[in-house]
Biopython code that builds the backbone (N, CA, C, O; Angstrom):
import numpy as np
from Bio.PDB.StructureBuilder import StructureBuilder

atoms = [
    (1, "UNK", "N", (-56.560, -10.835, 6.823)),
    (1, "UNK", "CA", (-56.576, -12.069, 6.057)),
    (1, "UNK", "C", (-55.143, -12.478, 5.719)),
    (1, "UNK", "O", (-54.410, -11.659, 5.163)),
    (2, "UNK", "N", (-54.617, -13.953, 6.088)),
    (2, "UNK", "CA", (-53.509, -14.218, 5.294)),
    (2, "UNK", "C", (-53.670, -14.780, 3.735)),
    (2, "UNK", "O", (-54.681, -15.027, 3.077)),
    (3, "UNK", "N", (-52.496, -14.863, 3.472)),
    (3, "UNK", "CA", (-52.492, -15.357, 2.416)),
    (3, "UNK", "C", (-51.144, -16.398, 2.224)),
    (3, "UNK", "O", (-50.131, -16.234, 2.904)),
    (4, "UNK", "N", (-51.281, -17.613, 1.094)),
    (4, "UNK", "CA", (-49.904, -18.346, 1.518)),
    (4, "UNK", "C", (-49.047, -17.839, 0.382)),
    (4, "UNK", "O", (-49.431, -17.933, -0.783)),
    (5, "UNK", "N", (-47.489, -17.116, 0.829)),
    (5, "UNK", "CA", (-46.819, -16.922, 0.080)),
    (5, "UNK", "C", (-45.522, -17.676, -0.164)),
    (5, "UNK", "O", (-44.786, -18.214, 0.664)),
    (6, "UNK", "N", (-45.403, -17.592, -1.541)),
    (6, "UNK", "CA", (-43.758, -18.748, -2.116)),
    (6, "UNK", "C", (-43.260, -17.402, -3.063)),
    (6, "UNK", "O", (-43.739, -16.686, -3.943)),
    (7, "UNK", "N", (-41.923, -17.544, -2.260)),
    (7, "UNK", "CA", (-41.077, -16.536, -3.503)),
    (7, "UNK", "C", (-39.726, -18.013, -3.677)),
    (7, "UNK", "O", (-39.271, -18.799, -2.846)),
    (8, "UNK", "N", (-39.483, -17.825, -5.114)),
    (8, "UNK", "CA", (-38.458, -19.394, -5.149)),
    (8, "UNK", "C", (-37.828, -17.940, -6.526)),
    (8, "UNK", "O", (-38.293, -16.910, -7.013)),
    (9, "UNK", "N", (-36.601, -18.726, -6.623)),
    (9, "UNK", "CA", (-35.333, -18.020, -7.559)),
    (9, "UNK", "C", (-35.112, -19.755, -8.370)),
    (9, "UNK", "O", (-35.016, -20.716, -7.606)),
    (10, "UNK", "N", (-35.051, -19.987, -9.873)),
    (10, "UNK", "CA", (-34.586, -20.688, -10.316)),
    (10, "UNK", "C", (-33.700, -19.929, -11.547)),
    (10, "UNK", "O", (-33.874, -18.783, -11.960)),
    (11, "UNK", "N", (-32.299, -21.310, -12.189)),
    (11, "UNK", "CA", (-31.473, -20.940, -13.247)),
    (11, "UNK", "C", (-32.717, -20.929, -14.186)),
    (11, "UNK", "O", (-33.894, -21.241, -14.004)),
    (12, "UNK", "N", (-31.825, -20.318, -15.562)),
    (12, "UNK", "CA", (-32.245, -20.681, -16.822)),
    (12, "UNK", "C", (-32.644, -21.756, -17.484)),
    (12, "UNK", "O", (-33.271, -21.890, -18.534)),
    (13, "UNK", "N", (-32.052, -22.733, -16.490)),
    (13, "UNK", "CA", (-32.584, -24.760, -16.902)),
    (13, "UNK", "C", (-33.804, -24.840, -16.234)),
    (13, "UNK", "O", (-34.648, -25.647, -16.624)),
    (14, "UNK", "N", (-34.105, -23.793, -14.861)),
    (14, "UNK", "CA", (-35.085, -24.349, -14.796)),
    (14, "UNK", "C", (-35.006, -24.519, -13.232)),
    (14, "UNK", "O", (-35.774, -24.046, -12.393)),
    (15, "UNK", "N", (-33.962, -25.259, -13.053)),
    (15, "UNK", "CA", (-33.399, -25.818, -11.187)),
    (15, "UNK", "C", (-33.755, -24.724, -10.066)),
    (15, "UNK", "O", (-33.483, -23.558, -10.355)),
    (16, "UNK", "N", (-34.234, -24.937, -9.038)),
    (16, "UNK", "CA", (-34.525, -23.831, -7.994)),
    (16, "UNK", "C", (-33.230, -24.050, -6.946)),
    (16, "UNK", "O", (-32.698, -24.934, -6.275)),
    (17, "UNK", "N", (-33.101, -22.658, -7.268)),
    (17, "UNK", "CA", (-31.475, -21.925, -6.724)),
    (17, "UNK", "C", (-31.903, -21.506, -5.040)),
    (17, "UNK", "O", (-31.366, -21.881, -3.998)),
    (18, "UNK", "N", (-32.928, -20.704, -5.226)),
    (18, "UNK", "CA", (-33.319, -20.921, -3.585)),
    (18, "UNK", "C", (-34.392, -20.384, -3.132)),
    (18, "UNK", "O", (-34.405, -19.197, -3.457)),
    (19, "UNK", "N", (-35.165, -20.633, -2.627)),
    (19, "UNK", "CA", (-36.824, -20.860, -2.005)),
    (19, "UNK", "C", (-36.383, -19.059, -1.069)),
    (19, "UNK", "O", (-35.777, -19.338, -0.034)),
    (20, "UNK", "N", (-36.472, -18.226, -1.149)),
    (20, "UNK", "CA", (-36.871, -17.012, 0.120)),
    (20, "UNK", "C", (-37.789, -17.417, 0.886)),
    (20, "UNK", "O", (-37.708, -17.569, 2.105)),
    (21, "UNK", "N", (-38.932, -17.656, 0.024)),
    (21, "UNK", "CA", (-40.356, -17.194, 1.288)),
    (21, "UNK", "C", (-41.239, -18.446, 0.866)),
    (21, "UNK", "O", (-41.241, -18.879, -0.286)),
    (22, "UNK", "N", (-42.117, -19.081, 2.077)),
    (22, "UNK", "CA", (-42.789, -20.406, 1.741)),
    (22, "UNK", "C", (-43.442, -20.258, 2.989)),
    (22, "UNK", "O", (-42.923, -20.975, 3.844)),
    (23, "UNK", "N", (-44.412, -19.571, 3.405)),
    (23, "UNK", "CA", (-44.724, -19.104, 4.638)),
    (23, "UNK", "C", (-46.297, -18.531, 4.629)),
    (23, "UNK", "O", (-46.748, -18.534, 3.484)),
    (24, "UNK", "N", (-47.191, -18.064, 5.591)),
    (24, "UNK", "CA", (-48.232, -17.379, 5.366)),
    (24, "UNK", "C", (-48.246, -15.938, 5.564)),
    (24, "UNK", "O", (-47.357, -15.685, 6.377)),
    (25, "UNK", "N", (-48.889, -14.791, 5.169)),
    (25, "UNK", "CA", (-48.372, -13.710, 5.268)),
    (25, "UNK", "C", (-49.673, -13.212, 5.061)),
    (25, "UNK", "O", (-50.436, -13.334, 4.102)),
    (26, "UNK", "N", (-49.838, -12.353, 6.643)),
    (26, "UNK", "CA", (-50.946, -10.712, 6.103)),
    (26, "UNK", "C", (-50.620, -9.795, 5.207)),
    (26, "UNK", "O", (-49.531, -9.392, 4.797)),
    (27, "UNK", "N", (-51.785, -9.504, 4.944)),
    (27, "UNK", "CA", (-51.615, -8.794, 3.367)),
    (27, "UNK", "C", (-50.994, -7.602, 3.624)),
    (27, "UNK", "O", (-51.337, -7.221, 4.744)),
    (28, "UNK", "N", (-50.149, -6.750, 3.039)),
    (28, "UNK", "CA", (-49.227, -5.697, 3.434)),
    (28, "UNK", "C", (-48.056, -5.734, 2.134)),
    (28, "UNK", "O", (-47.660, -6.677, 1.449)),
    (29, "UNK", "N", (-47.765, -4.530, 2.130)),
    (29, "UNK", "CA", (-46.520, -4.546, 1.108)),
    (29, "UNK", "C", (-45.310, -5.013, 2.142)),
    (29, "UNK", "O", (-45.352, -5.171, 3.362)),
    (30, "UNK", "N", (-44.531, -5.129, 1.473)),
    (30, "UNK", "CA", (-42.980, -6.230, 1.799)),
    (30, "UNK", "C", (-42.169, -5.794, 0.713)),
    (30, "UNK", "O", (-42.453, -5.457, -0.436)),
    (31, "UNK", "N", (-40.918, -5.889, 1.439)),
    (31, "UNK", "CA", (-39.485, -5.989, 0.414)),
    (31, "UNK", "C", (-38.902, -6.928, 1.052)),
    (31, "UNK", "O", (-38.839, -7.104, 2.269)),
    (32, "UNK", "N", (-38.375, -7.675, 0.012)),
    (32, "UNK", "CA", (-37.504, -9.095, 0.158)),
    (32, "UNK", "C", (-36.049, -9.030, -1.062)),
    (32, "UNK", "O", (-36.156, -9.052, -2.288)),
    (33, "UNK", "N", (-34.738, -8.946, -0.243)),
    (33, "UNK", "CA", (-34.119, -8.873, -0.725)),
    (33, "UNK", "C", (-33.073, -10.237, -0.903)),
    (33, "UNK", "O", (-32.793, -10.863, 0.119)),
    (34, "UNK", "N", (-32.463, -10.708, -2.325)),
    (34, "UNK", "CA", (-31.947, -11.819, -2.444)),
    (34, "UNK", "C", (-30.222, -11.409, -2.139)),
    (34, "UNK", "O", (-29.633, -10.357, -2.388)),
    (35, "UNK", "N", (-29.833, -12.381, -1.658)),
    (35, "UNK", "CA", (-28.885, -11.825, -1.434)),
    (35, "UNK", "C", (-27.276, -12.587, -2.240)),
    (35, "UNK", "O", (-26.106, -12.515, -1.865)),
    (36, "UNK", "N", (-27.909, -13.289, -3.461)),
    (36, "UNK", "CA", (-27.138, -14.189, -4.408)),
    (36, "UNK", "C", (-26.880, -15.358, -3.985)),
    (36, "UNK", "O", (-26.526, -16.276, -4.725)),
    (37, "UNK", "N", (-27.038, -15.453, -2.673)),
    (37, "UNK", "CA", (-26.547, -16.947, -1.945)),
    (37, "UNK", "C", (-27.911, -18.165, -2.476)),
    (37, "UNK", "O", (-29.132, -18.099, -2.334)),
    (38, "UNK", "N", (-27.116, -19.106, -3.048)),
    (38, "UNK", "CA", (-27.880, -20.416, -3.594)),
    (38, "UNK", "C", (-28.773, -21.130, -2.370)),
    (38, "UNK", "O", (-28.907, -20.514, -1.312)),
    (39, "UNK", "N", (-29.189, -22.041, -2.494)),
    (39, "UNK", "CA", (-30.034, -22.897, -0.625)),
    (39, "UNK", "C", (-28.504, -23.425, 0.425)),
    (39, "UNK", "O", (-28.489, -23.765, 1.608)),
    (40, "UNK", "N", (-27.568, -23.336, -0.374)),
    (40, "UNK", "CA", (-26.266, -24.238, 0.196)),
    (40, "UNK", "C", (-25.478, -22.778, 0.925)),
    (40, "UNK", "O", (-24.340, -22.845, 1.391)),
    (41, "UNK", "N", (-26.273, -21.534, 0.922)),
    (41, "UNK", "CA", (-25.755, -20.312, 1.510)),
    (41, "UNK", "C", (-24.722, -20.132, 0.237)),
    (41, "UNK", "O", (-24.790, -18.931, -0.028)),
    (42, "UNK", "N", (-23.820, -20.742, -0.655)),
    (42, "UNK", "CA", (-23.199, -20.028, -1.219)),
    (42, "UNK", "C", (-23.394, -19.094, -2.822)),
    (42, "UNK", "O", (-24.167, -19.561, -3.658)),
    (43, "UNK", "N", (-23.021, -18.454, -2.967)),
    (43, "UNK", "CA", (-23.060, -17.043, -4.155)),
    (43, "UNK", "C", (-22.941, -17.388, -5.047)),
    (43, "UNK", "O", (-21.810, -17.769, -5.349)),
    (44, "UNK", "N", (-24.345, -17.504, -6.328)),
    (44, "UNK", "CA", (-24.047, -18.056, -7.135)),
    (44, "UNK", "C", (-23.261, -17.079, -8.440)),
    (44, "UNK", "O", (-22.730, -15.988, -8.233)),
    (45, "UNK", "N", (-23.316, -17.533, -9.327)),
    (45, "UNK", "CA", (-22.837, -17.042, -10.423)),
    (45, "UNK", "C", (-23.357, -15.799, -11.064)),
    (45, "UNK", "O", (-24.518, -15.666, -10.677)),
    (46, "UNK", "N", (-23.058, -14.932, -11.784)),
    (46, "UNK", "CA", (-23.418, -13.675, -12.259)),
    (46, "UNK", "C", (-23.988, -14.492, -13.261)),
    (46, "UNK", "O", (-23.480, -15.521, -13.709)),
    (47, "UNK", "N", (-25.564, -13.756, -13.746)),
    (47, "UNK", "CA", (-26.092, -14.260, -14.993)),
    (47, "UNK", "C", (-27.965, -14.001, -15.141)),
    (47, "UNK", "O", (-28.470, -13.277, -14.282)),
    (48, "UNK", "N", (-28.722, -14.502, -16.031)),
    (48, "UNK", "CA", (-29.879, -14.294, -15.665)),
    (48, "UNK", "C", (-30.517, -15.466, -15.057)),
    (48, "UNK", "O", (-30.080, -16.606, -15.216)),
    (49, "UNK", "N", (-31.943, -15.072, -14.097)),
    (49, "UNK", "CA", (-32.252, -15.848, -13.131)),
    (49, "UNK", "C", (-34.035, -15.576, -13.181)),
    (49, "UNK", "O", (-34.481, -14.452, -13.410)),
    (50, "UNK", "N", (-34.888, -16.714, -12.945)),
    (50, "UNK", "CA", (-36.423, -16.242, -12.963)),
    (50, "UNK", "C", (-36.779, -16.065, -11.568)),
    (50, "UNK", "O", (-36.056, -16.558, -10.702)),
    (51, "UNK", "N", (-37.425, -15.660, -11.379)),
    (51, "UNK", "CA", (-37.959, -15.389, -9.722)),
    (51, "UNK", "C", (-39.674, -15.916, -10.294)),
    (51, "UNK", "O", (-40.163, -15.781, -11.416)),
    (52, "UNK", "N", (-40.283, -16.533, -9.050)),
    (52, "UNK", "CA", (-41.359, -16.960, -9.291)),
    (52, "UNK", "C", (-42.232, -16.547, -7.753)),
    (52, "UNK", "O", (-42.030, -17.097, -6.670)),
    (53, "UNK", "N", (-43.072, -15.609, -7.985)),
    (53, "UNK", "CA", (-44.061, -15.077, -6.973)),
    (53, "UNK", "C", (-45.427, -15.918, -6.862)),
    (53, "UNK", "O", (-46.163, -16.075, -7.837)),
    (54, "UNK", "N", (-45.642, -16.332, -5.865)),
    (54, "UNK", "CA", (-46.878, -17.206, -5.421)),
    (54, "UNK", "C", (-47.815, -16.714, -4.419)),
    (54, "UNK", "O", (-47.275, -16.783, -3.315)),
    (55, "UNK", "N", (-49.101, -16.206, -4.344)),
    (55, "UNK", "CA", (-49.860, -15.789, -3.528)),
    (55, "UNK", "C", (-51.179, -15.967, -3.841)),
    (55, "UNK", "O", (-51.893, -15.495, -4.726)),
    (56, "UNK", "N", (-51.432, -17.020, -2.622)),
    (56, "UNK", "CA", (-52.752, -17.102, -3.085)),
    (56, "UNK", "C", (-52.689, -18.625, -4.144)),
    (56, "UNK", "O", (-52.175, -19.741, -4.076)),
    (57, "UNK", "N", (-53.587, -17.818, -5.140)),
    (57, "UNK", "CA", (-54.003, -18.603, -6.861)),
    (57, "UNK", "C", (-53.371, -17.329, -7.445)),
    (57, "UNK", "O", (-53.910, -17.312, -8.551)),
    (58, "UNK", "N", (-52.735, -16.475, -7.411)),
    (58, "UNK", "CA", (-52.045, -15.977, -8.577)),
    (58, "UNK", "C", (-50.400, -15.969, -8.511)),
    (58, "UNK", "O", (-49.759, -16.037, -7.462)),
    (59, "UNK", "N", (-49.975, -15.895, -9.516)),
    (59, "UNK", "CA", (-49.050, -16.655, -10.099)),
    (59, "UNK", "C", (-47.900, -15.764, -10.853)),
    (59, "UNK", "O", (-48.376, -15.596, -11.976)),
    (60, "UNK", "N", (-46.717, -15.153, -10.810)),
    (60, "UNK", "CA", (-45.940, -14.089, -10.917)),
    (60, "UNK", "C", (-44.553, -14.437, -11.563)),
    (60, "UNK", "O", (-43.558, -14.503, -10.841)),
    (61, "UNK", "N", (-44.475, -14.653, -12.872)),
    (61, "UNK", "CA", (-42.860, -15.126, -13.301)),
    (61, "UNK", "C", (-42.089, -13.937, -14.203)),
    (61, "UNK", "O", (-42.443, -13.429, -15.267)),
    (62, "UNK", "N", (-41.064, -13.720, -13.489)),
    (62, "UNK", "CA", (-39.799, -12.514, -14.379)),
    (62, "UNK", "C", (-38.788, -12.989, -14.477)),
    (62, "UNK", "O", (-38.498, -14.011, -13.855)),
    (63, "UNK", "N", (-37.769, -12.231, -15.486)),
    (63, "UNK", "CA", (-36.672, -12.112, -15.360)),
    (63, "UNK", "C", (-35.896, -11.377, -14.287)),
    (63, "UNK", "O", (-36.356, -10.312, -13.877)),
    (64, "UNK", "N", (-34.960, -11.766, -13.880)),
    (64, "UNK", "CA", (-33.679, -10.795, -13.084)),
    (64, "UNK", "C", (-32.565, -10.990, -13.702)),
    (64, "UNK", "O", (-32.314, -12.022, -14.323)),
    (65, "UNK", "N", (-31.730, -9.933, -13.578)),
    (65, "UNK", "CA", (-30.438, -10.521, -13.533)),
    (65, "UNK", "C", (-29.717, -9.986, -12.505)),
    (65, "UNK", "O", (-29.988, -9.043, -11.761)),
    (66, "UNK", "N", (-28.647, -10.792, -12.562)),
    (66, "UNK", "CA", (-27.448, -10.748, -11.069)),
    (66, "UNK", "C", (-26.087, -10.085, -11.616)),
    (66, "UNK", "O", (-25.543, -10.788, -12.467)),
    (67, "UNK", "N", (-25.772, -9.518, -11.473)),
    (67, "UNK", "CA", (-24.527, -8.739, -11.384)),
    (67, "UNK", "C", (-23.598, -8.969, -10.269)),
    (67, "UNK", "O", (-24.046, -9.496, -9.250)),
    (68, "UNK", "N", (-22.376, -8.644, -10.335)),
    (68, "UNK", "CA", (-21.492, -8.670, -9.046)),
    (68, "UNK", "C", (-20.275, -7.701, -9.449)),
    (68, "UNK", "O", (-19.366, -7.486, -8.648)),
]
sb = StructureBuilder()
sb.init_structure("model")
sb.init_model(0)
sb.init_chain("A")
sb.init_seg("    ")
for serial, (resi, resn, name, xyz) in enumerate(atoms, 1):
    if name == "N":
        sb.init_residue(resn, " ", resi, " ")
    sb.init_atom(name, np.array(xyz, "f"), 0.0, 1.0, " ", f" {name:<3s}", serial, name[0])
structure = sb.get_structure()
């Protein structure tokens, strides 16, 4: 079975810094690693950041933070 997955990174305002995953995906564990680069490829700023997990109808919001 797939399922449709969205992994998106936004700032603290809110703005989406950059979309990873927007795709369909068999069910399976995964690692997805960010690699600080904004949608414009460049590195954003050290600070905290929400990551927002989408699969399906359920619905996944945290904190991260970024270091460098």
């Amino acid at each position: 079975k797939h399922e449709h997955v969205r992994i998106e990174i936004f700032d603290i305002l809110g703005r989406v810094v950059h979309m990873l995953i927007d795709e369909d995906k068999p069910a399976g564990e995964y690692r997805i690693i960010w690699d600080g680069a904004g949608q414009n490829g460049r590195t954003v700023a050290s600070g905290i950041y929400v990551y927002r997990l989408q699969v399906g109808g359920c619905v996944e919001t945290k904190k991260m933070l970024l270091t460098k």
